[in-house]
Structures are given as C-alpha cells and as structure tokens.
MARRO-20947 format. One record per atom (N, C-alpha, C): residue in one letter; x, z negated, y negated. Coordinates in steps of 0.02 Angstrom, whole numbers, plus 50000, padded with zeros to 5 digits. Example, Ala and Ser with C-alpha at 12.3 -4.5 7.8 and 13.67 -1.06 7.14 Angstrom:
<recs>
A506604961050284/A506154961050225/A506604961050165/S506424964650112/S506844964350053/S506454960649998/
</recs>
This chain:
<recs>
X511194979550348/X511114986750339/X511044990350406/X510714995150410/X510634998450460/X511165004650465/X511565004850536/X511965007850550/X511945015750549/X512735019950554/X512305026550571/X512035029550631/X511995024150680/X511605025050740/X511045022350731/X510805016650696/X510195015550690/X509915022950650/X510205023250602/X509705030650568/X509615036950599/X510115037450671/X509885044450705/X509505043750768/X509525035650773/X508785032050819/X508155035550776/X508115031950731/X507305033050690/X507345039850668/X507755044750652/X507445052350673/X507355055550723/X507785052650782/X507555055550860/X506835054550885/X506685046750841/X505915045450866/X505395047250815/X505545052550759/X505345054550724/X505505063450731/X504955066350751/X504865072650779/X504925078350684/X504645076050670/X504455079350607/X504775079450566/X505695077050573/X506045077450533/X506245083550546/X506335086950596/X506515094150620/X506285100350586/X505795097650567/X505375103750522/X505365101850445/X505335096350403/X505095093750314/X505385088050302/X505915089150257/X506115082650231/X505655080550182/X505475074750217/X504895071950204/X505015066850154/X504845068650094/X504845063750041/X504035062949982/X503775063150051/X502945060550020/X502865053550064/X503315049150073/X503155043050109/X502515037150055/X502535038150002/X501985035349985/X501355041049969/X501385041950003/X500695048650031/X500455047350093/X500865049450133/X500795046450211/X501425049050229/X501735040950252/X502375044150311/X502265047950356/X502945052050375/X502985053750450/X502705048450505/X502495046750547/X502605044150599/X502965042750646/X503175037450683/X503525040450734/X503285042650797/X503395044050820/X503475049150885/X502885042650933/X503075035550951/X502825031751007/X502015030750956/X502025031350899/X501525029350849/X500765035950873/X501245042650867/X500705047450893/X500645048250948/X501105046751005/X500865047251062/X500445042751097/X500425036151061/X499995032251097/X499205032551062/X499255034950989/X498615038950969/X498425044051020/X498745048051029/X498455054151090/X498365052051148/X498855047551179/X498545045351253/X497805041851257/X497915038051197/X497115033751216/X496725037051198/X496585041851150/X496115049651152/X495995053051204/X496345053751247/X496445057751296/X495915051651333/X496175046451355/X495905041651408/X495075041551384/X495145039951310/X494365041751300/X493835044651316/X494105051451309/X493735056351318/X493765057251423/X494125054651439/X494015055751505/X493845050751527/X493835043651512/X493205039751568/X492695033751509/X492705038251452/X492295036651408/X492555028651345/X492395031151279/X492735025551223/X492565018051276/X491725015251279/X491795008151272/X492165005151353/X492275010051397/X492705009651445/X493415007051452/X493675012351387/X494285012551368/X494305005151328/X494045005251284/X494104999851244/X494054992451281/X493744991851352/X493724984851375/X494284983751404/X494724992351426/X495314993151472/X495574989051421/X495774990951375/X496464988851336/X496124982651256/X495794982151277/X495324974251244/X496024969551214/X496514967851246/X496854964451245/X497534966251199/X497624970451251/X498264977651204/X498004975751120/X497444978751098/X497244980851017/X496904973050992/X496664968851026/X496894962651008/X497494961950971/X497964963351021/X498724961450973/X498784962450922/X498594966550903/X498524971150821/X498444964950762/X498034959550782/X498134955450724/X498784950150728/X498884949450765/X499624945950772/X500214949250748/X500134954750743/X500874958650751/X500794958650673/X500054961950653/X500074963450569/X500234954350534/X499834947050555/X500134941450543/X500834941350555/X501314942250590/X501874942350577/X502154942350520/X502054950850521/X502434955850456/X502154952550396/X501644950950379/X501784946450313/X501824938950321/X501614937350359/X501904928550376/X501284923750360/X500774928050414/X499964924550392/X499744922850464/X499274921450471/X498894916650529/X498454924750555/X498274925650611/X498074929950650/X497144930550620/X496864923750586/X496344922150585/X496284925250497/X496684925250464/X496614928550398/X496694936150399/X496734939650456/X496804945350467/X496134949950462/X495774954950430/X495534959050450/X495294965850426/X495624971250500/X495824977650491/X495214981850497/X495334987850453/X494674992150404/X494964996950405/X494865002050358/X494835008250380/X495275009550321/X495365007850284/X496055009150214/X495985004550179/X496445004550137/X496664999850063/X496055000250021/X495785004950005/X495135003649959/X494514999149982/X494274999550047/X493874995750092/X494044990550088/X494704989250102/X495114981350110/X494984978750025/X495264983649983/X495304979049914/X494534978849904/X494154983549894/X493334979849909/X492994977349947/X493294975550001/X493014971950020/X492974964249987/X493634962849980/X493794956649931/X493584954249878/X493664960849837/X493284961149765/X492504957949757/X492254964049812/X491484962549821/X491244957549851/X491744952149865/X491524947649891/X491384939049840/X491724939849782/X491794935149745/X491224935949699/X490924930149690/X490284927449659/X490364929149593/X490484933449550/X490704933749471/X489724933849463/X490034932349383/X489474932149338/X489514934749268/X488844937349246/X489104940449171/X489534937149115/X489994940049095/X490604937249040/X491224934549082/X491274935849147/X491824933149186/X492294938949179/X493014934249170/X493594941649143/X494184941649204/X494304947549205/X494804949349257/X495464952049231/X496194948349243/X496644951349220/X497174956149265/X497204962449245/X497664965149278/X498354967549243/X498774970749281/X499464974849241/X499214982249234/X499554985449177/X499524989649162/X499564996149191/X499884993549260/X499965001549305/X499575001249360/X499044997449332/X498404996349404/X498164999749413/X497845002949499/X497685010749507/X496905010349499/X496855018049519/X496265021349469/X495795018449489/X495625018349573/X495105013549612/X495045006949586/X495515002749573/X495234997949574/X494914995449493/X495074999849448/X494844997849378/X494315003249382/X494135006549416/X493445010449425/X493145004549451/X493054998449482/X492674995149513/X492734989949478/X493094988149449/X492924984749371/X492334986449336/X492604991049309/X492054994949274/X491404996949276/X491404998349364/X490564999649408/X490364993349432/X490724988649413/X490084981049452/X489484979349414/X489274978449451/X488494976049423/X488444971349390/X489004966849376/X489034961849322/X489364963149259/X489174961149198/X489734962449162/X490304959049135/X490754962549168/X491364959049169/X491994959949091/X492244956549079/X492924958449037/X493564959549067/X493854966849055/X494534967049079/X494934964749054/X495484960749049/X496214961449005/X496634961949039/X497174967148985/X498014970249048/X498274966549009/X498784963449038/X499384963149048/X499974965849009/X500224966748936/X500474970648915/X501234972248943/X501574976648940/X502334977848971/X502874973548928/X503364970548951/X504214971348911/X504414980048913/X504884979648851/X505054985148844/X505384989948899/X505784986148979/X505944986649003/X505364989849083/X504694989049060/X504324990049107/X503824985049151/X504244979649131/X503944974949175/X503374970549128/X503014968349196/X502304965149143/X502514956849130/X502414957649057/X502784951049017/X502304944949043/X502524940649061/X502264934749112/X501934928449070/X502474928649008/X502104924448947/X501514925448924/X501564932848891/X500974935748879/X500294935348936/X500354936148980/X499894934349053/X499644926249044/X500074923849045/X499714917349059/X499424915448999/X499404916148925/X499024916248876/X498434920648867/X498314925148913/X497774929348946/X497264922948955/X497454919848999/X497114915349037/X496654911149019/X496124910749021/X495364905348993/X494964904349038/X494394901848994/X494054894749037/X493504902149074/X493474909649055/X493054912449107/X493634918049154/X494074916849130/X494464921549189/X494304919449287/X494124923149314/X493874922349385/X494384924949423/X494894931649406/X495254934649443/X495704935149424/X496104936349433/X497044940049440/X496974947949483/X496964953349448/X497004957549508/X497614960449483/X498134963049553/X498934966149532/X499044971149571/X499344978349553/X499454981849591/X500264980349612/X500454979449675/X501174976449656/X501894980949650/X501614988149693/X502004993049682/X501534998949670/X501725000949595/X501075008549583/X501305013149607/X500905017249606/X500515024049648/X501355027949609/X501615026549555/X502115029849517/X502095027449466/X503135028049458/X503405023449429/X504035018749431/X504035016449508/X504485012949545/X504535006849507/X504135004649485/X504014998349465/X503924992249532/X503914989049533/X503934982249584/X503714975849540/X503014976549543/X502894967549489/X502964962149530/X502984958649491/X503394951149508/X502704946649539/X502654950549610/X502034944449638/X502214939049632/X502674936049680/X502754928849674/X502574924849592/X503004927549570/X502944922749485/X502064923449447/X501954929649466/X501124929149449/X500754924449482/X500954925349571/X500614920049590/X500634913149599/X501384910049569/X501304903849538/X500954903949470/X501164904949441/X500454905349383/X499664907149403/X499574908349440/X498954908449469/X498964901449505/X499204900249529/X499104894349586/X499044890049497/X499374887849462/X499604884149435/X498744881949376/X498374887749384/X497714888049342/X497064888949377/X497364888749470/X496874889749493/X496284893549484/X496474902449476/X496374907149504/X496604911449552/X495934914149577/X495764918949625/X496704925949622/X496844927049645/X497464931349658/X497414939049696/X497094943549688/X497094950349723/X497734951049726/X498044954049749/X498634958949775/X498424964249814/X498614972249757/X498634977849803/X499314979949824/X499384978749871/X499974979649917/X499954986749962/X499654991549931/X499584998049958/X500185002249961/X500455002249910/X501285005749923/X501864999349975/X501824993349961/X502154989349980/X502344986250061/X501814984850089/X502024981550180/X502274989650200/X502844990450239/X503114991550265/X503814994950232/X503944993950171/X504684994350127/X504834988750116/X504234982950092/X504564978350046/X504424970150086/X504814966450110/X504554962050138/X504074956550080/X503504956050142/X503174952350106/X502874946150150/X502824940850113/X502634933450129/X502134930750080/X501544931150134/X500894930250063/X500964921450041/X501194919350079/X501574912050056/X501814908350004/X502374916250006/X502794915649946/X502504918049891/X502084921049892/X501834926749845/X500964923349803/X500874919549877/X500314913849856/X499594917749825/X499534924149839/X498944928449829/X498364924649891/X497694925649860/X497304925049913/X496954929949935/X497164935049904/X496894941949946/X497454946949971/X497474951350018/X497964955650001/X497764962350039/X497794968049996/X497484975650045/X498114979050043/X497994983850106/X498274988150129/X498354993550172/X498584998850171/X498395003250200/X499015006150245/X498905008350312/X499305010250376/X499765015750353/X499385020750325/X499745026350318/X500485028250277/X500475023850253/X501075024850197/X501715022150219/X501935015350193/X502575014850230/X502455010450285/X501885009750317/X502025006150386/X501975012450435/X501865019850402/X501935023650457/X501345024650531/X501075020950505/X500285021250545/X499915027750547/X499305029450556/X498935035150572/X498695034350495/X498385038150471/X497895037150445/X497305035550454/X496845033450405/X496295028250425/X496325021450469/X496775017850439/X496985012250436/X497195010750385/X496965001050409/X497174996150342/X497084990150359/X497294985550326/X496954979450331/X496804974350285/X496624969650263/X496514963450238/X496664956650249/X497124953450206/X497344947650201/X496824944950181/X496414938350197/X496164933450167/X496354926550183/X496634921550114/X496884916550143/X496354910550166/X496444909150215/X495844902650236/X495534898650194/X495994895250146/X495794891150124/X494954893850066/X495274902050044/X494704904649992/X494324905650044/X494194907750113/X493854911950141/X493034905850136/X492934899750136/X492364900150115/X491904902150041/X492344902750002/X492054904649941/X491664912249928/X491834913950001/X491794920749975/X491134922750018/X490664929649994/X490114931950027/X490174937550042/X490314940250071/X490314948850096/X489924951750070/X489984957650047/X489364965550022/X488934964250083/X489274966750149/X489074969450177/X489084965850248/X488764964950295/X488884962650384/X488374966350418/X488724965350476/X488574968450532/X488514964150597/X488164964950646/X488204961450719/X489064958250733/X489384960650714/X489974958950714/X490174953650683/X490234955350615/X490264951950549/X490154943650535/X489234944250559/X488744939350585/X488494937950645/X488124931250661/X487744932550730/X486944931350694/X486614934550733/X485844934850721/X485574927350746/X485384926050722/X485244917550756/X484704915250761/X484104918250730/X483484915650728/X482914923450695/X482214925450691/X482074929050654/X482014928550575/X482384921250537/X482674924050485/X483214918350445/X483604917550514/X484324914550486/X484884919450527/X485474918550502/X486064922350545/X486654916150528/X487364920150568/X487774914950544/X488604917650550/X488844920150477/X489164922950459/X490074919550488/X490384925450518/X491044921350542/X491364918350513/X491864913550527/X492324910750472/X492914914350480/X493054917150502/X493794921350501/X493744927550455/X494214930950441/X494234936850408/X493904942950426/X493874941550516/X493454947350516/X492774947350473/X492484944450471/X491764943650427/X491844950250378/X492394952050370/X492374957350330/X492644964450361/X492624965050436/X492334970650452/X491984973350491/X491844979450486/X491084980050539/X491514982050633/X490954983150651/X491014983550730/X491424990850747/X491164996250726/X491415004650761/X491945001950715/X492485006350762/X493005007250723/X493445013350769/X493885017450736/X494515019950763/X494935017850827/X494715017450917/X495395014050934/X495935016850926/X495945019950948/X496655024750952/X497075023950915/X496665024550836/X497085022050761/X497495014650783/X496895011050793/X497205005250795/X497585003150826/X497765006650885/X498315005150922/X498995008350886/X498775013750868/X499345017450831/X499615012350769/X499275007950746/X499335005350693/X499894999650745/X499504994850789/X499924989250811/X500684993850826/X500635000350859/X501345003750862/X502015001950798/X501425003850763/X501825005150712/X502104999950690/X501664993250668/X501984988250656/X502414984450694/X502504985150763/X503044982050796/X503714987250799/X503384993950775/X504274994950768/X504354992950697/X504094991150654/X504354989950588/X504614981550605/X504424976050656/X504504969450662/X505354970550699/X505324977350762/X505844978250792/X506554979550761/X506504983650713/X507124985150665/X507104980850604/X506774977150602/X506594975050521/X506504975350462/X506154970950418/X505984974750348/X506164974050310/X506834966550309/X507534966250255/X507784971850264/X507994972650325/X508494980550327/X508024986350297/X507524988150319/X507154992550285/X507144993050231/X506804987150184/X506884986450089/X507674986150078/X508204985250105/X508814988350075/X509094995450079/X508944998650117/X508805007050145/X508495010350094/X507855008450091/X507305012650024/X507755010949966/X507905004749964/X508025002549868/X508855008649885/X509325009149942/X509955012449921/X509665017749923/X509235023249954/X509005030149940/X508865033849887/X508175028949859/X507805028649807/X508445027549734/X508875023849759/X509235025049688/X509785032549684/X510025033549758/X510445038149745/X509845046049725/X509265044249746/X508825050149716/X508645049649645/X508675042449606/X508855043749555/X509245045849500/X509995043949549/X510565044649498/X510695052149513/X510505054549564/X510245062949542/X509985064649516/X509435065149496/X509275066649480/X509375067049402/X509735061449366/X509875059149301/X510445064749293/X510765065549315/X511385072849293/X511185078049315/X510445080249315/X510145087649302/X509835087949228/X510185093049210/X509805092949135/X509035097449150/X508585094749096/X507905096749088/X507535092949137/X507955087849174/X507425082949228/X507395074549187/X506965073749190/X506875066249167/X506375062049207/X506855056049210/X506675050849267/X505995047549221/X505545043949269/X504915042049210/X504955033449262/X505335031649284/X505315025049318/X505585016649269/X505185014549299/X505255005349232/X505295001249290/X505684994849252/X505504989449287/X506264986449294/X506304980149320/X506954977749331/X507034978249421/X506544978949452/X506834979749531/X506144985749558/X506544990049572/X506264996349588/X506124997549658/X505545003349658/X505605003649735/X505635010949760/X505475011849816/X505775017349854/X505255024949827/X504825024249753/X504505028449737/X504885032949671/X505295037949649/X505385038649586/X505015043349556/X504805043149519/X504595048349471/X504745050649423/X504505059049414/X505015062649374/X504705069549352/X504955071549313/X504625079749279/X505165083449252/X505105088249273/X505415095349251/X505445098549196/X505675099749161/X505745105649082/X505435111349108/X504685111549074/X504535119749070/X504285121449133/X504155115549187/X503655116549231/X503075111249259/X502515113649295/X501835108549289/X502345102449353/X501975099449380/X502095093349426/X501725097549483/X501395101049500/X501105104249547/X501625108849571/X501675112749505/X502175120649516/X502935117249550/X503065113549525/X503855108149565/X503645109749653/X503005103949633/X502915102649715/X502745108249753/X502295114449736/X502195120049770/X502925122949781/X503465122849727/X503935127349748/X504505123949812/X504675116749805/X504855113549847/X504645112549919/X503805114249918/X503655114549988/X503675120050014/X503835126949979/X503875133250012/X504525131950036/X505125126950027/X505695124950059/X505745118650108/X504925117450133/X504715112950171/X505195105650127/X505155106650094/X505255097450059/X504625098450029/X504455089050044/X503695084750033/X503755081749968/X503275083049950/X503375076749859/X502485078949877/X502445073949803/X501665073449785/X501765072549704/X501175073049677/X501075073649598/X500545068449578/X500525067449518/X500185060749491/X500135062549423/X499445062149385/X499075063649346/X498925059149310/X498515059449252/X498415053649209/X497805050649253/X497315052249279/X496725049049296/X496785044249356/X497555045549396/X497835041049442/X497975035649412/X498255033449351/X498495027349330/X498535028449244/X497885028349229/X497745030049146/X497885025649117/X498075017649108/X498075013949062/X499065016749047/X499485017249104/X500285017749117/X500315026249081/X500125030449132/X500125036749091/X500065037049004/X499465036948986/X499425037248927/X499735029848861/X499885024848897/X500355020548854/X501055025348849/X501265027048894/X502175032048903/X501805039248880/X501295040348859/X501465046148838/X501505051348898/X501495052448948/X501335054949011/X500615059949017/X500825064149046/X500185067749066/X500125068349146/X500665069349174/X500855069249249/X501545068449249/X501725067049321/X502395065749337/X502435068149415/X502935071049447/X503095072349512/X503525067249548/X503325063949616/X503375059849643/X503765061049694/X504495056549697/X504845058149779/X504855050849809/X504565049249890/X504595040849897/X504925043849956/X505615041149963/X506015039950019/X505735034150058/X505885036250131/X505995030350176/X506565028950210/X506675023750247/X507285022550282/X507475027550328/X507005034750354/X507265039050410/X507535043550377/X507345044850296/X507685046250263/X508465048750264/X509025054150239/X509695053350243/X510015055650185/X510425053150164/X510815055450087/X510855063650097/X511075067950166/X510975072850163/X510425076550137/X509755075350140/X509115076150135/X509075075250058/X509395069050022/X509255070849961/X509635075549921/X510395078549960/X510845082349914/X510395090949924/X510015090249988/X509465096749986/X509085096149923/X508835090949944/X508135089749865/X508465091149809/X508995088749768/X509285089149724/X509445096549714/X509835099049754/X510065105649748/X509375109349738/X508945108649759/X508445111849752/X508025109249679/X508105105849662/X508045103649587/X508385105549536/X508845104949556/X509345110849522/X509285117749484/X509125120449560/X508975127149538/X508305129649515/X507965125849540/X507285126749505/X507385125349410/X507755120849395/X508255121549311/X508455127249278/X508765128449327/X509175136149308/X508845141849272/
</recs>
C-alpha cells in the first residue's frame, strides 16, 4: 500500500490537484507535473533549433519509450508499437487480419461503441456474437466457449468498459482462446496504468491502448501490443516508408516488428511525455496502484449507496476504479454541469457509448466518477457531500 507520504508525493507532482478534484481519470488523467514539463521543454527546443534536429538530439531518450511501455505489461520491446490512440491501435490490429465472408467474431456485452462500429463497417461480411452476462455482471465463460466454431476468427474483449466498473476476466478468456486457437483482441483502454497487466498471463495477441487515461500521458498517445508469434499472419491497412522499405520499382519489404504498424510523423514531445509517464507508473508501481483505485473506487461507492435517490449502475465480481451512477430527477449531464461549477470532474455516458450493456440494464445514461491513486478519501467526502445536496 502506498503510504501517506507517498500520496502527498503524487499531488505535489501533480499541479492540478490545487484547482479540480479530478475524478474524470478515465477521460484523461491529470498529469503529472515531470509528464508536462518535459512535453513543454521539448516544444520549446523544437521550435528553437527546429523538430528533425531535436528529434536526432534525443533519438535515443524516445527510443526508450518502447522498453519502458514492454516493461509495464511484460512484453518484448519488438511487439511494441506506439500510435496516436487506442482506436488506431485497436485498428490497426483489427484491420490487419485476413477475415473472409461468414467469419464470426465474439465479443462481451459491454464492448465499446468503436469497436462494434468496425464490426459492422468491414468490408467483409462478418457475424457478431456477445457473450451473454451471469446475473452478477460478469460474461458467463461457459456460454463463450460454446460460442465457438469452425468460422470464428476472433475473440474481441473490452477488458474494462468505458462504464460500469466491470473488470472481465482476460486471463480465463484467454486460455480458452489459446485452448481453440483463436486470434485474442484485448481493449485495454481503461486498463494499463490501474490494473496490472501481463499479456503473458492474459495470453491475448493483440492489445490497444491509449496514454491519456490512467497512464496519465498527454493526449494523443497510445500504443499496440502485437505478440510475435501472430505478427506474421498479419497485413497492415496501411504502410508507409517507415512501416516498409521500397526495394525495387515494384516489390517492397514490410518490417517484422510491430512497428509495421505505424507510420513515420508522429508527436515527439507526446512521446516523450508518454515514456515520462510510464516510468513513473514502473517507479511507484502498479500492484500498489490497482490496490489504491480498487480502495477509492469502493469507498466512492459505498457512498454513494447511503444517498437516497442515487443508484449505483456497476456489475461484476472484481471492479475497477470507474463507478457509475444516476441521480433521481436529474439528466447525467445536469449532475456533471452542476459538480463542475464546484470544479469536481466526472463525465457522462450514453446509450450509443456502449448500446448492447445500456439497453440490456435498461439504461439510458449513467454519470461516471474514475478515481485514481492521487486521488484522497478527503476528495471523495467533497464529491459525496456534494451529491448529497444536489438530492435535497
């Protein structure tokens, strides 16, 4: 557990706690403090002795960036490659697998809106099947693997939704995947930087994600897991000089590493902000971290549960640092507008964010609080009180 000096470390290096208790962490975290300043310094250096200058200066520095992100989930530096968000990353993946008409893809029921829009928009025609729930929230695993036939091509899983505080059971999906030898997506977009993860253990051969959320990165960042062993199966949408080498006037010759799946321009600055970020998440750690969110996230629930006219809308048997919730007699917007005129952060969630989950519960929207570890129980007896009276 992290001490109460570790927690007034990570708000000292967190500027922006001074002003919004910030409980839109699956929106985009705060940052910390070394995360934006080293975004602004290398902006600065940019602009004064020019980007591809800068970029040969510190060539090495933003190199690191794939090592540090291999770390944090426990992958090879060579399955690494970083893009511009979680949607890029999960299509890139997507769009990379050879499907054919009548090939079926199974997902869970609280899979987000992007990625069953791209179901839906491929140029092949594909069959979806979900995943149906236990009564308890969680996606029934029996039922899943009787999903399973001679044209299923994919597994795609969101592993923590957009809302809900659900947490699906990667690992056990992805032994059953291993076990039938399919393909494994994992959207891990709410997940690297709350929840430790080991694509190992978890045995996915894809995995996206995005900087901004709980790794605390800039925005416009992300990256992509691809595990080696799939990486020849797969063909990119898209390459670039990067991507490929030009080799002849009409052969080329596509990389074997993960980069293959991204192009050349990119963000530095981001990206350094990004390697920031992930070595302070390697520096304090991310056991301690996922026990921080899971104690926050519950004491913001069990508040929330002894306000009358508030009702919790969260499933699952191991929850995460997202809860969701709605008010008697007010919209999910009107919550969040009135809470931020008291500088507290939330965000709202609609049916068209996660339509198969919404409309199974009966849901039209729900208002969203995702604690992080800089987080303080003080901060939630504000939120609460202020939930409160918004009751009244």
């Amino acid at each position: 557990m992290f001490s109460a000096k570790d927690i007034e470390r990570f708000r000292e290096d967190t500027d922006g706690v001074q002003k919004v208790i910030h409980f839109n962490n699956a929106g985009s975290a705060l940052p910390v403090n070394q995360v934006r300043d080293a975004v602004v310094d290398y902006t600065i250096e940019e602009a004064t002795y020019g980007g591809y200058e800068t970029h040969t200066k510190h060539f090495d520095v933003l190199e690191a960036t794939y090592e540090a992100i291999a770390k944090l989930i426990k992958a090879d530096k060579e399955e690494i490659a970083i893009v511009e968000n979680a949607t890029v990353a999960w299509n890139a993946a997507f769009q990379s697998i050879d499907f054919e008409d009548g090939d079926e893809i199974i997902t869970n029921q609280s899979d987000y809106a992007s990625n069953y829009i791209a179901y839906l928009h491929h140029r092949k025609d594909l069959t979806v099947k979900v995943i149906p729930n236990l009564d308890n929230g969680d996606p029934d695993l029996e039922a899943f693997e009787t999903l399973i036939g001679e044209n299923t091509k994919l597994v795609s899983i969101t592993h923590m939704p957009t809302n809900g505080g659900l947490v699906s059971p990667a690992e056990a999906i992805g032994e059953i995947c291993r076990r039938h030898q399919i393909l494994y997506l994992l959207d891990a977009c709410q997940s690297v930087g709350q929840y430790p993860i080991d694509v190992e253990a978890i045995g996915c051969d894809f995995l996206s994600v995005t900087g901004r959320k709980y790794i605390r990165a800039p925005r416009g960042t992300g990256f992509l897991y691809v595990r080696k062993s799939t990486m020849p199966k797969l063909r990119p949408l898209t390459l670039d000089l990067h991507a490929a080498n030009w080799t002849g006037p009409e052969t080329y010759e596509i990389r074997s590493d993960a980069r293959k799946f991204e192009n050349w321009e990119g963000n530095r600055a981001a990206l350094l902000g990004l390697k920031v970020a992930v070595e302070y998440i390697l520096e304090i750690g991310i056991d301690k971290i996922w026990h921080r969110v899971q104690f926050l996230a519950q004491q913001v629930r069990e508040g929330l549960s002894k306000i009358e006219g508030v009702r919790i809308h969260d499933i699952g048997t191991v929850r995460s640092g997202i809860v969701s919730f709605t008010v008697d007699g007010k919209s999910a917007d009107e919550v969040k507008t009135l809470l931020l005129a008291q500088n507290i952060n939330v965000s709202w969630n609609g049916v068209p964010n996660t339509f198969l989950d919404m409309t199974a519960r009966g849901l039209k929207e729900v208002i969203r609080a995702s604690v992080h570890y800089y987080n303080t129980e003080e901060e939630i007896e504000t939120f609460l009180a202020a939930i409160q009276k918004l009751t009244d």
